[in-house]
N, CA, C and O atoms as a printed pandas DataFrame, in Angstrom:
     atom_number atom_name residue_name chain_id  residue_number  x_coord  y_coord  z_coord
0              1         N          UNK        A               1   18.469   13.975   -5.962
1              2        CA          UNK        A               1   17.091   13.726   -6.292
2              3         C          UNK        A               1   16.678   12.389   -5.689
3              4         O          UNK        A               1   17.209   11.322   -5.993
4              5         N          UNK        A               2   15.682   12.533   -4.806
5              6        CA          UNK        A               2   15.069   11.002   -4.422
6              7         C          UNK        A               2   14.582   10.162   -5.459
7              8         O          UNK        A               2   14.116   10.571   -6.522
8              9         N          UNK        A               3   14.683    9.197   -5.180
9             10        CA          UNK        A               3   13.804    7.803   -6.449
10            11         C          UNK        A               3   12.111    7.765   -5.769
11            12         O          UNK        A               3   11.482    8.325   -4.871
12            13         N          UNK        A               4   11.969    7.127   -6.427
13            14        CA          UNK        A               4   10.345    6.883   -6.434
14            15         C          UNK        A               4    9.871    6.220   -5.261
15            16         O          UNK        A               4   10.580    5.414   -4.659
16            17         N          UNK        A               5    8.678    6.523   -4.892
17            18        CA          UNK        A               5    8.178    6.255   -3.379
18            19         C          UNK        A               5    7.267    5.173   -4.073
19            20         O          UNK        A               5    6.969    5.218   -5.266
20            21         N          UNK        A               6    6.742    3.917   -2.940
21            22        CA          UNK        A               6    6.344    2.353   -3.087
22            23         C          UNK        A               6    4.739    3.618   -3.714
23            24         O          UNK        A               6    4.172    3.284   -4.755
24            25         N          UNK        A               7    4.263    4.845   -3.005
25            26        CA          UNK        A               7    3.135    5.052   -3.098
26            27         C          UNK        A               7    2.662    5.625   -4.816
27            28         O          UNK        A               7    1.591    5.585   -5.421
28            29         N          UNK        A               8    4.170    6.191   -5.222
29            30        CA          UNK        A               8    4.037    6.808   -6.562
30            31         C          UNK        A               8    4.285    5.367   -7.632
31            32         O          UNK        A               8    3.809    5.080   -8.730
32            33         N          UNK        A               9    5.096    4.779   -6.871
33            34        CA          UNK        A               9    5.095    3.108   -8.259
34            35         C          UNK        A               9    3.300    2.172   -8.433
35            36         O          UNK        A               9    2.789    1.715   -9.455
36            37         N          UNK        A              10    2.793    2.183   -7.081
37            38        CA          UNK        A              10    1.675    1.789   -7.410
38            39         C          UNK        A              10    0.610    2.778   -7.805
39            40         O          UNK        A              10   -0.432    2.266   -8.215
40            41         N          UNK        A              11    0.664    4.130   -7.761
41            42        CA          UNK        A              11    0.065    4.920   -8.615
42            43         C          UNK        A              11   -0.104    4.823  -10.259
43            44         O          UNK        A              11   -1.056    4.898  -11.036
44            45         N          UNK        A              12    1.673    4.566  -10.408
45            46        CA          UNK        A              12    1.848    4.747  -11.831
46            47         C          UNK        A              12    0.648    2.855  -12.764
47            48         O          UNK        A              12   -0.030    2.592  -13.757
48            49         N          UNK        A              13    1.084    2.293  -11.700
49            50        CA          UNK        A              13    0.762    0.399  -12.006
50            51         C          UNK        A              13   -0.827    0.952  -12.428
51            52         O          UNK        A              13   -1.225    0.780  -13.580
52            53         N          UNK        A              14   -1.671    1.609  -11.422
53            54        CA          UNK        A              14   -2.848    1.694  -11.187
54            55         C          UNK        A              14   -3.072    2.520  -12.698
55            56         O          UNK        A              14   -3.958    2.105  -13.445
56            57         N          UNK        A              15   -2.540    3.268  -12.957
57            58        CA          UNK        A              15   -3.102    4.289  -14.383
58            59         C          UNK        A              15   -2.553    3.070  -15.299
59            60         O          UNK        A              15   -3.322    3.051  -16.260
60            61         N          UNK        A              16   -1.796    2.263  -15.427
61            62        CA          UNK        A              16   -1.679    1.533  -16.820
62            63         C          UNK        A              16   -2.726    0.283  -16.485
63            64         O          UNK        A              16   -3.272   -0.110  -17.516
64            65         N          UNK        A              17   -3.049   -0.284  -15.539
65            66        CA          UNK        A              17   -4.195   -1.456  -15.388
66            67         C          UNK        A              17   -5.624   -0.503  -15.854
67            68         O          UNK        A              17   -6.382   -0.979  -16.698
68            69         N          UNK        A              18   -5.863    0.621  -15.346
69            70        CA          UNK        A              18   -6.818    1.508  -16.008
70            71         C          UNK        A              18   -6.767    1.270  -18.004
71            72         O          UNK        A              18   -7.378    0.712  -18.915
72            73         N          UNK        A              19   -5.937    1.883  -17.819
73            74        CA          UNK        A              19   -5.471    2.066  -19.481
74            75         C          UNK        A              19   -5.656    0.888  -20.177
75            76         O          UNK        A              19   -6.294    0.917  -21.229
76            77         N          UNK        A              20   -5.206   -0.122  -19.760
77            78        CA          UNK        A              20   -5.450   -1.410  -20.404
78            79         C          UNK        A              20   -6.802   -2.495  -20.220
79            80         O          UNK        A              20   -6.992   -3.604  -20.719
80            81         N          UNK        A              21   -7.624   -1.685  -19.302
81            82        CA          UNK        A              21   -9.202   -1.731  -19.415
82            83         C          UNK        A              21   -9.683   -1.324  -20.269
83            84         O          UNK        A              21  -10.475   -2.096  -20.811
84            85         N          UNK        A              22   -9.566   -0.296  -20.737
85            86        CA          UNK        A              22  -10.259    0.825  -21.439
86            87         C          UNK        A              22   -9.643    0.103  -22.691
87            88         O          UNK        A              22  -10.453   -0.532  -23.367
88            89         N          UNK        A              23   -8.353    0.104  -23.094
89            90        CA          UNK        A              23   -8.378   -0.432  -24.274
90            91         C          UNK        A              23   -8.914   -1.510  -24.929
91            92         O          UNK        A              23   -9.331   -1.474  -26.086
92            93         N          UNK        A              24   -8.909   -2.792  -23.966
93            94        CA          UNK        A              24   -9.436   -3.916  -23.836
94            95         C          UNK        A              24  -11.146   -3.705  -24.145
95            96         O          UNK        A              24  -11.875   -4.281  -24.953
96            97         N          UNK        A              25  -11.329   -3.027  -23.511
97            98        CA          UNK        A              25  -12.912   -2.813  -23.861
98            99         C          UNK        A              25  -13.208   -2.361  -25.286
99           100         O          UNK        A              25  -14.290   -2.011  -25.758
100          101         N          UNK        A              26  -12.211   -2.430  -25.772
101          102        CA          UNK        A              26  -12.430   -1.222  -27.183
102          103         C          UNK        A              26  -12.420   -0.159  -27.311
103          104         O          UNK        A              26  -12.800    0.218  -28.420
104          105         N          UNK        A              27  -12.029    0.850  -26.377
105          106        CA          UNK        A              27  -11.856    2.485  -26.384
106          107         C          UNK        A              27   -9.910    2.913  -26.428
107          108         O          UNK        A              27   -8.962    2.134  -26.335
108          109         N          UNK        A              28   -9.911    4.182  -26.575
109          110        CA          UNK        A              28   -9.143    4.412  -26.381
110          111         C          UNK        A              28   -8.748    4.784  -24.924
111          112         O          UNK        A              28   -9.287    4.002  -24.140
112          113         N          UNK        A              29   -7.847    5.888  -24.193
113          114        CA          UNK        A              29   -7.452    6.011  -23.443
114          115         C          UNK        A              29   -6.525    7.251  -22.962
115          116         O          UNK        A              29   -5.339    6.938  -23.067
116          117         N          UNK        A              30   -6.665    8.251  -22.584
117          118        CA          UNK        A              30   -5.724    9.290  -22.481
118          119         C          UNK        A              30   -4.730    8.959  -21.144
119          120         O          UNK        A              30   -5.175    8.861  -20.000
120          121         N          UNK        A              31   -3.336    8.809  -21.495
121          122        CA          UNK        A              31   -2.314    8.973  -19.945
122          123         C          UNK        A              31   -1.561   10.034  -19.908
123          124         O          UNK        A              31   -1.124   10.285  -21.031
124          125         N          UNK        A              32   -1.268   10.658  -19.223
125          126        CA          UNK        A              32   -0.263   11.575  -18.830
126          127         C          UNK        A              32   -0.121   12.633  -20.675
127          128         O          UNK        A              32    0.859   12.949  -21.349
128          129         N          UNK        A              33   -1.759   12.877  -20.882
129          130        CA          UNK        A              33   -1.233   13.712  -21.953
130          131         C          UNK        A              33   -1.170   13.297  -23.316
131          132         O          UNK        A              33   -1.053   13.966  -24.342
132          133         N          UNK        A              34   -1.282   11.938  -23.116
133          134        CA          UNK        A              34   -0.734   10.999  -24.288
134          135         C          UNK        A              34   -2.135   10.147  -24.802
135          136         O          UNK        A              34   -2.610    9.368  -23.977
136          137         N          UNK        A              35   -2.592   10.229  -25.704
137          138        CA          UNK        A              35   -3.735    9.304  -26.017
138          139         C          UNK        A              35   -3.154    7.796  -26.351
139          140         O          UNK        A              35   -2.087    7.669  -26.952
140          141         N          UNK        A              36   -3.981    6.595  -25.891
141          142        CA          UNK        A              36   -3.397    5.273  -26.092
142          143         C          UNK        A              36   -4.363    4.865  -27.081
143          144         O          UNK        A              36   -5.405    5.517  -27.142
144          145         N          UNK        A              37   -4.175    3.808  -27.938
145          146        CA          UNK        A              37   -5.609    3.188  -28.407
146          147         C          UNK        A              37   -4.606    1.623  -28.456
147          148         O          UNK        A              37   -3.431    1.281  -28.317
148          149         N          UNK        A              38   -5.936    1.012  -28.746
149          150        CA          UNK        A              38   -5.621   -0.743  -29.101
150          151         C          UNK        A              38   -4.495   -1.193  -29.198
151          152         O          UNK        A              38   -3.930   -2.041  -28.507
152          153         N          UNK        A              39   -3.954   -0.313  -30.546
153          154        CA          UNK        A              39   -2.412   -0.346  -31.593
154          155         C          UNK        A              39   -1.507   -0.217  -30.088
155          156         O          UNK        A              39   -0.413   -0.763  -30.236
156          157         N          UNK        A              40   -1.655    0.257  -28.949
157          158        CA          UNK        A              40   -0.581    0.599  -28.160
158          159         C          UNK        A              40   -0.673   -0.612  -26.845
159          160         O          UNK        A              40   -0.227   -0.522  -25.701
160          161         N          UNK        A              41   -1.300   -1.554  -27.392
161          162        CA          UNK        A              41   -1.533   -2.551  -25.848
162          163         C          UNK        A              41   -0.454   -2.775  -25.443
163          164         O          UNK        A              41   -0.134   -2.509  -24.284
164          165         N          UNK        A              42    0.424   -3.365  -26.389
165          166        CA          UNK        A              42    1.593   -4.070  -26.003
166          167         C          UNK        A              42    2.836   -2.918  -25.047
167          168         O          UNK        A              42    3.720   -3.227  -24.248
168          169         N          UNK        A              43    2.510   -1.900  -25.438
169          170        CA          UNK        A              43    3.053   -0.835  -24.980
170          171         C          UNK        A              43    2.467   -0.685  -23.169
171          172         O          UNK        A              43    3.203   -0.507  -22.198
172          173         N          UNK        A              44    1.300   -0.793  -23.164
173          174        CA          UNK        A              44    0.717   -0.465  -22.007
174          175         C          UNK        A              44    0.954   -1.476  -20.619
175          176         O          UNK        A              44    1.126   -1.271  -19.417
176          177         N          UNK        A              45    0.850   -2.810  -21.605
177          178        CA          UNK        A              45    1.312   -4.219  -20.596
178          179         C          UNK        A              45    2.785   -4.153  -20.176
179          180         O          UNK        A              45    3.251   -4.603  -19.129
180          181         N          UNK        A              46    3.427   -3.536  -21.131
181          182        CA          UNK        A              46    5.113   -3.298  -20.796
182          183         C          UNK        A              46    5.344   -3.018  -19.520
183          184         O          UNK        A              46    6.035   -3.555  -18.655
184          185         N          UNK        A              47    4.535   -1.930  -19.551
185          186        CA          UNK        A              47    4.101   -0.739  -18.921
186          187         C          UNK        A              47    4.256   -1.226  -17.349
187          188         O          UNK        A              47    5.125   -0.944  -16.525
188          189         N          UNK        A              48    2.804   -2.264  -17.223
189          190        CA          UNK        A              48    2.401   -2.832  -16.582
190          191         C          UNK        A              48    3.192   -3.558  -16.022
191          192         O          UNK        A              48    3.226   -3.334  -14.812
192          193         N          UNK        A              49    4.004   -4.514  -16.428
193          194        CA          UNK        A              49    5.373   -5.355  -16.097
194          195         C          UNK        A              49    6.386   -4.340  -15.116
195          196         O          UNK        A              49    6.734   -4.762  -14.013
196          197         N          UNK        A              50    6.767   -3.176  -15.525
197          198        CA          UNK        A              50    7.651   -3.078  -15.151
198          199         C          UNK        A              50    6.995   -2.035  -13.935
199          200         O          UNK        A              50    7.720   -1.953  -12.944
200          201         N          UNK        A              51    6.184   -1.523  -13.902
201          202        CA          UNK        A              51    5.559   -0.559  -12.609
202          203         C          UNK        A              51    4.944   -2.083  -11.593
203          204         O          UNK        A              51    5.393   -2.000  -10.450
204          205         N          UNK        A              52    4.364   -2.922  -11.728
205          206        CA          UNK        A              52    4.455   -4.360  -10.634
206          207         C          UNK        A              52    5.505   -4.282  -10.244
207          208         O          UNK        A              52    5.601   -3.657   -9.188
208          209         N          UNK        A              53    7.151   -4.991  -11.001
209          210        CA          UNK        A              53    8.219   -4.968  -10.379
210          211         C          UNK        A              53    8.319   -3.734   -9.513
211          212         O          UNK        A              53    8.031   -3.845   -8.322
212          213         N          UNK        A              54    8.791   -2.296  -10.116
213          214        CA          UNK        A              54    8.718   -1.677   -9.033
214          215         C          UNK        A              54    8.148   -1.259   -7.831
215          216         O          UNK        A              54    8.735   -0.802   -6.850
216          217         N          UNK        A              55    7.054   -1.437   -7.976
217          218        CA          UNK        A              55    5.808   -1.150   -6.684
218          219         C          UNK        A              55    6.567   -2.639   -5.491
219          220         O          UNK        A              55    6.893   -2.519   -4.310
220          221         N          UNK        A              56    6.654   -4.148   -6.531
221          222        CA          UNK        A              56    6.936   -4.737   -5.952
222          223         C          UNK        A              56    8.251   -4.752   -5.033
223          224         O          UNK        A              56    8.200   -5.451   -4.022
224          225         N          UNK        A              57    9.299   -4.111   -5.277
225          226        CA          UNK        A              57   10.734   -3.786   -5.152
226          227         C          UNK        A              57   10.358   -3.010   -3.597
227          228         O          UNK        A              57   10.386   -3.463   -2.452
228          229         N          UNK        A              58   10.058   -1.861   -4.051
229          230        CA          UNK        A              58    9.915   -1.010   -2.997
230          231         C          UNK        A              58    9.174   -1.348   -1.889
231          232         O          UNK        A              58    9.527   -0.934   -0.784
232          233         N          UNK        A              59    7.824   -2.304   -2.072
233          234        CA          UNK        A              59    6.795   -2.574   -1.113
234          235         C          UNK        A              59    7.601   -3.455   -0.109
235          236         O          UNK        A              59    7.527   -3.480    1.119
236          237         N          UNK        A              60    8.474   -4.247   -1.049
237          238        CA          UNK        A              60    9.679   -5.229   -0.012
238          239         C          UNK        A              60   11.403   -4.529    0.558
239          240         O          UNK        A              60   12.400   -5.129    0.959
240          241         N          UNK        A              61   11.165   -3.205    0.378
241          242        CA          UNK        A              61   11.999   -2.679    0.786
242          243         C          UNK        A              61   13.567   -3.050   -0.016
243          244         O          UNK        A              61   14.722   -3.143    0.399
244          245         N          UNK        A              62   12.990   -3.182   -1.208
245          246        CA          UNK        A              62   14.347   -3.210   -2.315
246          247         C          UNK        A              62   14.403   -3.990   -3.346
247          248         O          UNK        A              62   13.509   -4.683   -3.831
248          249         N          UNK        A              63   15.851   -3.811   -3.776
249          250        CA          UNK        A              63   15.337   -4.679   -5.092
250          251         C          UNK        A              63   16.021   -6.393   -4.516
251          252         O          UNK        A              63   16.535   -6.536   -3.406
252          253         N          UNK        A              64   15.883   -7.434   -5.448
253          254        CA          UNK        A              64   16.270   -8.131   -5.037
254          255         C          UNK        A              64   17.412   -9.083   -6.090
255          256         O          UNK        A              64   17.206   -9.706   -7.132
256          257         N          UNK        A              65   18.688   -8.852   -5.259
257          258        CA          UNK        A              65   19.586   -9.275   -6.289
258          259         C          UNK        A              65   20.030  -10.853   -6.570
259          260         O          UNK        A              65   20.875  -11.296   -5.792
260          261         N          UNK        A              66   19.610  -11.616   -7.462
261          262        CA          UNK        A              66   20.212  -13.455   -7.677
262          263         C          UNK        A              66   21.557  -13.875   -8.541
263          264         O          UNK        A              66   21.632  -13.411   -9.678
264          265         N          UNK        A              67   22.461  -14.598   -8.140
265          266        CA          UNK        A              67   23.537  -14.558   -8.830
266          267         C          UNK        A              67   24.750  -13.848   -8.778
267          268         O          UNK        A              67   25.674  -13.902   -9.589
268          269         N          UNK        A              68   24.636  -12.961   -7.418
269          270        CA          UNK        A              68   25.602  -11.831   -7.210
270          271         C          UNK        A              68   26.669  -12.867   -6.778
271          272         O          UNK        A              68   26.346  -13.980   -6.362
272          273         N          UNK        A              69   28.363  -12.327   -6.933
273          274        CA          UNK        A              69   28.985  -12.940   -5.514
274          275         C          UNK        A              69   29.525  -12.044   -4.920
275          276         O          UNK        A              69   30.205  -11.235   -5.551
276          277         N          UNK        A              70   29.387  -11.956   -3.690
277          278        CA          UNK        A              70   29.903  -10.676   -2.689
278          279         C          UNK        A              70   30.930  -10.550   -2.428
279          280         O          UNK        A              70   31.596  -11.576   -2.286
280          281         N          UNK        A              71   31.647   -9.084   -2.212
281          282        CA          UNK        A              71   32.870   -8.519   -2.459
282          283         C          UNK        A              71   33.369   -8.480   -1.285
283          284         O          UNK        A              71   32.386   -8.336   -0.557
284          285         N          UNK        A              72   34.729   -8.536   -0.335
285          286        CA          UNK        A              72   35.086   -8.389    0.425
286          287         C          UNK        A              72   35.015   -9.670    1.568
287          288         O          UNK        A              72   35.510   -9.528    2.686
């Protein structure tokens, strides 16, 4: 199974910055099926955190590892 393409991570970023408009404004929010409201911000920014990193990962062609020490 392939992993996620840079185009589907900033897809996913783009529906939770949506989502967290809408909540922010005072509405709720439907994602993937799932209704969000207010009570779920913290959920949505999570969200948000971790679809940046990935969009970011991929857009730079990986992840980026600190602290490793290399083998061989």
């Amino acid at each position: 199974m392939a992993g996620i393409t840079s185009s589907q991570a900033e897809a996913q970023l783009a529906s939770y910055l949506a989502a967290e408009t809408a909540v922010l404004s005072g509405q709720s929010y439907e994602m993937n099926g799932r209704r969000v409201t207010r009570a779920n911000l913290a959920e949505i920014q999570t969200g948000i955190k971790i679809w940046n990193q990935r969009a970011q990962a991929l857009t730079r062609g990986g992840l980026v590892v600190k602290g490793a020490t290399p083998i061989g």
